[in-house]
N, C-alpha and C positions, 0 to 999 in steps of 0.2 A: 414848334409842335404843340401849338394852343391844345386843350383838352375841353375849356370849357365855351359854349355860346353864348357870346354879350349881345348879344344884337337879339331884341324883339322880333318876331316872326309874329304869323298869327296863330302860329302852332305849338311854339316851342319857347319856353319861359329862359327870361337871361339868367345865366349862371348854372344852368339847369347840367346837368351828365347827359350825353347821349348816351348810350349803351354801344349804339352797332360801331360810332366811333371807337368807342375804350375798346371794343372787339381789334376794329382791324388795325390800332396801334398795339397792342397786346400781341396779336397774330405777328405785325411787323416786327417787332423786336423780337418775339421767336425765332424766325425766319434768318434773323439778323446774326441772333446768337450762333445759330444753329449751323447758319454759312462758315463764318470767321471760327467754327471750332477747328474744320481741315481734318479731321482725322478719321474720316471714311474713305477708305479703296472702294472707287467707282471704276474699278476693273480693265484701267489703259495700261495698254503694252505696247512702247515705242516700235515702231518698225511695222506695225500691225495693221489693220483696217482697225477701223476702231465705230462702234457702234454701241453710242450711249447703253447703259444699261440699266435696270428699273430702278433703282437706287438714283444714280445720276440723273434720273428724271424726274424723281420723284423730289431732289433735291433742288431744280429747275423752279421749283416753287418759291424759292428764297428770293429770285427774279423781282416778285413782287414786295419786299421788305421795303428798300427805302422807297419805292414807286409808291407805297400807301401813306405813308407819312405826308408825302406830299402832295396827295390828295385829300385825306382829313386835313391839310393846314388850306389848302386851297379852298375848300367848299366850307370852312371856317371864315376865311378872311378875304376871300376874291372881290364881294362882294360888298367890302368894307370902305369907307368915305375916311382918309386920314390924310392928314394935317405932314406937311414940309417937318415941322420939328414932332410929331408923332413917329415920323418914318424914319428921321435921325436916331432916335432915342430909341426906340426896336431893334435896328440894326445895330447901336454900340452894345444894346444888350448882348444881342447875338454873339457882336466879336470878343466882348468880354468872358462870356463863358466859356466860348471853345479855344481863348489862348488863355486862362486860368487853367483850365481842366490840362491842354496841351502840356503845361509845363509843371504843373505836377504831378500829372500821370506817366504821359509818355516818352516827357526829358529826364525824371527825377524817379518815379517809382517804379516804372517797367522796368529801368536798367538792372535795377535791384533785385529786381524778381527771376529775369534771366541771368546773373550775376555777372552782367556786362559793364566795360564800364562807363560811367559818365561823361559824355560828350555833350556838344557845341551839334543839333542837330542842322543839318541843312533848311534851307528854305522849302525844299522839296518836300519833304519830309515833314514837315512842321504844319504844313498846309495838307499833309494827305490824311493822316491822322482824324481828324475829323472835317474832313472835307467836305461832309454833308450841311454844317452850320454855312460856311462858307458861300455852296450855291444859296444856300436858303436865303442870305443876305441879298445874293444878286438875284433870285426871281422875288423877293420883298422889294425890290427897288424899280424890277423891270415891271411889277403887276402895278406900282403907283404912277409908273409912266403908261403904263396903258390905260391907265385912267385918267388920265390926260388928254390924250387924245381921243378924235371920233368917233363912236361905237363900231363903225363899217372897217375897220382899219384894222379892229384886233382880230377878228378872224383868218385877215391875209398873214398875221403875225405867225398864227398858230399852224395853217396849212402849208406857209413856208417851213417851220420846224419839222411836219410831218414828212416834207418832200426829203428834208434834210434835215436829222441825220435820220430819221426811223425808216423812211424809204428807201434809202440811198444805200442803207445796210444792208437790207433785204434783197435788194439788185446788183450785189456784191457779190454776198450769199450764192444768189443764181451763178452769176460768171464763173465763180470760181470753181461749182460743180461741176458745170460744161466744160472748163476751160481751166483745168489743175494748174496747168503750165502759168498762167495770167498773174503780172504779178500787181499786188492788192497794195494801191498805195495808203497814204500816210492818213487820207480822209476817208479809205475808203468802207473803214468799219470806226464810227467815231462817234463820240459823244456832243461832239461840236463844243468843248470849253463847258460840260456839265448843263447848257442851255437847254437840252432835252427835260430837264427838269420841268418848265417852262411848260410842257404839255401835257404832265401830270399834275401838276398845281391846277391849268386851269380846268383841267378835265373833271379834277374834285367838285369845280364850281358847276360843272354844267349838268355832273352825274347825281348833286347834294337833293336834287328835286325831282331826277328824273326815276323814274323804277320801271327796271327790267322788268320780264317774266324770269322765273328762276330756272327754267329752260334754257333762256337765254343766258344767261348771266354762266350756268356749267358749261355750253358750246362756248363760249369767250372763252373760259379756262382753258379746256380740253384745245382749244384752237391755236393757244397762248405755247401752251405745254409743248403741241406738236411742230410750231414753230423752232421754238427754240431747241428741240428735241433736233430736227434737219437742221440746224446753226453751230447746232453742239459737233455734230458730224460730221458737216464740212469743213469747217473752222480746226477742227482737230486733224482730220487725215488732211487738212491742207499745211498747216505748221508741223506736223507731226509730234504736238503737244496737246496736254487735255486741255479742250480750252475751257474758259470759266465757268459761264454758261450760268453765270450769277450776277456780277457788278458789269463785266462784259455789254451783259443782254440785257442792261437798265431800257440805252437809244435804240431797242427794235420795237417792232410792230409785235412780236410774239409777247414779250412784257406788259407791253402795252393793253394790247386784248388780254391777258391774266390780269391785271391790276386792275381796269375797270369789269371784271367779272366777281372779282372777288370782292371788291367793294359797291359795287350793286346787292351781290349779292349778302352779306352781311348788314349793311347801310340799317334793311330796313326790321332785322330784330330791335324788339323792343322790353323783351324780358326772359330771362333764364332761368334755372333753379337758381333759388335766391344763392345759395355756398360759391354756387361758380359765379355767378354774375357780382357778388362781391369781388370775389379773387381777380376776375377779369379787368375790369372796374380797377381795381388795385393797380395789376401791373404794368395795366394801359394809362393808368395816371402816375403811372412813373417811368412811362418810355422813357424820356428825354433822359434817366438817371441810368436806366439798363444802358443805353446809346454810350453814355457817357464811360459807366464802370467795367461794362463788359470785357472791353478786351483786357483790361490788367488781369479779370479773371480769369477771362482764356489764356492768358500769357501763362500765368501760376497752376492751374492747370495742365497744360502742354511740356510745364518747364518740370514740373514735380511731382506729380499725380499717375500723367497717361504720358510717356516719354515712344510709346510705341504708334505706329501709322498702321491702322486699317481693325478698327475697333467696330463692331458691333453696330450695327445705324440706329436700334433699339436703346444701346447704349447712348450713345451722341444725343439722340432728343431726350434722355434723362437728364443728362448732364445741363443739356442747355437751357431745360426750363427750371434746372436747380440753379442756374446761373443769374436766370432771369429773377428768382426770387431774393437770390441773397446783394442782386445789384437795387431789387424795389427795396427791401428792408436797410440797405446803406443809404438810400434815396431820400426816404422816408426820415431816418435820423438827421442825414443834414437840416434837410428843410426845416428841423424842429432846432437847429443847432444857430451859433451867432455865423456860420458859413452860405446859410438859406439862400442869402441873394445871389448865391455862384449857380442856382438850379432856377433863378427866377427869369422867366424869357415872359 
């Protein structure tokens, strides 16, 4: 989750802040926060028809959290010339921070906070936790192998990924409408092994120069929204459980067109009231540390604070962007502490 551009442009100076970046990672770890609190009744009643309600759609926007991240890291580094032992040395960064962080947050101090007690977590478990470093290592390793190969070759890369899995969902999606009875195999709503990442990353690279009309860029959302709005619907009275309609709807098409709407549109602010656009600025230059500290906050909060289900949604985004603050200001002291290099990627 680079924040800064090293790479000369003839527009934009190395080392330099982008703004509309720190925007849509700031945005992302909102989104982020705001998913993983849980503690809004989005109004499902087992047994029921169930038909998203404005809340649950409005919450459809989280969709887009880690889809922007890895489009700001995409259109940061897609485009980057690196070295056999430059790619080694990124990626043990990577694994370094999210099995430090893993094991003492989520083996050692989560347990504490919900007064569970100390185990031996599985492998499952250990890899889900923050799973997002993880792909990020394998689309760092699959964009150094696409650059390797022929220019002509990485576009079939990326139109195979669309076919499968963002397409393939979508035509699931349909089936299951027509065809309640049908039963939905094991691929047939899937992330493909997190690879769908894979077309966020490069999209970041194609969208970093290209600009929308901001026309465009709201019909993307709203297009994004409505998608996943009918996904939410079918998927639900089809299981007869709420379904996600957040980490779920990362591999659709509906996500998809929300995440390049919203980072077209953002991309190309380039100034704010100065108060916010520090603040923004701030939290966005400490995604990686909100990613990182958030959940032991939600955990401490869920466990001790809000113990009740179906809190207020005005509530919930107080909460989360209190969350987001007090995760940049923990952020913030590491980095100044002899611990810094556990937040250096």
């Amino acid at each position: 989750m680079a924040h800064r551009f090293s790479v000369m442009t003839h527009n934009i100076k190395p080392n330099k802040r982008i703004l509309g970046y720190d925007i849509c990672k700031a945005l992302a770890a909102f989104l982020i926060v705001l998913y993983h609190l849980q503690l809004v009744d989005f109004g499902f009643q087992e047994g029921t028809t169930y038909y998203p309600t404005f809340i649950k759609t409005l919450w459809s926007l989280s969709a887009a959290g880690v889809p922007l991240f890895f489009m700001v890291n995409g259109a940061l580094t897609v485009r980057r010339t690196i070295s056999l032992n430059q790619l080694i040395k990124k990626c043990s960064k990577i694994l370094f921070v999210a099995i430090f962080w893993t094991c003492l947050l989520s083996c050692l101090l989560n347990p504490i906070i919900t007064h569970k007690p100390l185990t031996i977590p599985t492998l499952g478990y250990f890899l889900n936790q923050y799973w997002f470093f993880y792909t990020l290592v394998l689309v760092t390793v699959i964009n150094y192998l696409l650059g390797k190969i022929p220019a002509f070759v990485r576009p079939a890369v990326i139109i195979s990924l669309l076919i499968f899995p963002f397409l393939s969902n979508l035509i699931w999606d349909l089936v299951i409408l027509f065809y309640p009875t049908a039963k939905l195999p094991s691929w047939g709503h899937t992330g493909f092994f997190t690879l769908y990442a894979i077309v966020y990353h490069q999209a970041g690279a194609i969208f970093r120069q290209t600009a929308l009309p901001k026309t465009a860029c709201v019909l993307l959302i709203l297009s994004g929204l409505m998608l996943i709005y009918f996904e939410t619907y079918v998927m639900t009275n089809y299981s007869n459980q709420l379904y996600d309609g957040v980490n779920a709807s990362f591999p659709t098409i509906g996500a998809l067109l929300l995440t390049i709407g919203t980072f077209c549109l953002i991309k190309p602010i380039e100034s704010l009231y100065p108060p916010l656009q520090h603040f923004i600025s701030y939290i966005g230059g400490n995604a990686l540390g909100i990613y990182i500290f958030s959940l032991s906050f939600i955990l401490f909060v869920r466990s001790h604070l809000i113990t009740s289900h179906g809190i207020n949604p005005i509530l919930a985004v107080l909460i989360s962007i209190a969350i987001c603050i007090c995760c940049s200001i923990l952020a913030t002291f590491i980095k100044k502490s002899f611990l810094k290099f556990t937040l250096n990627l």
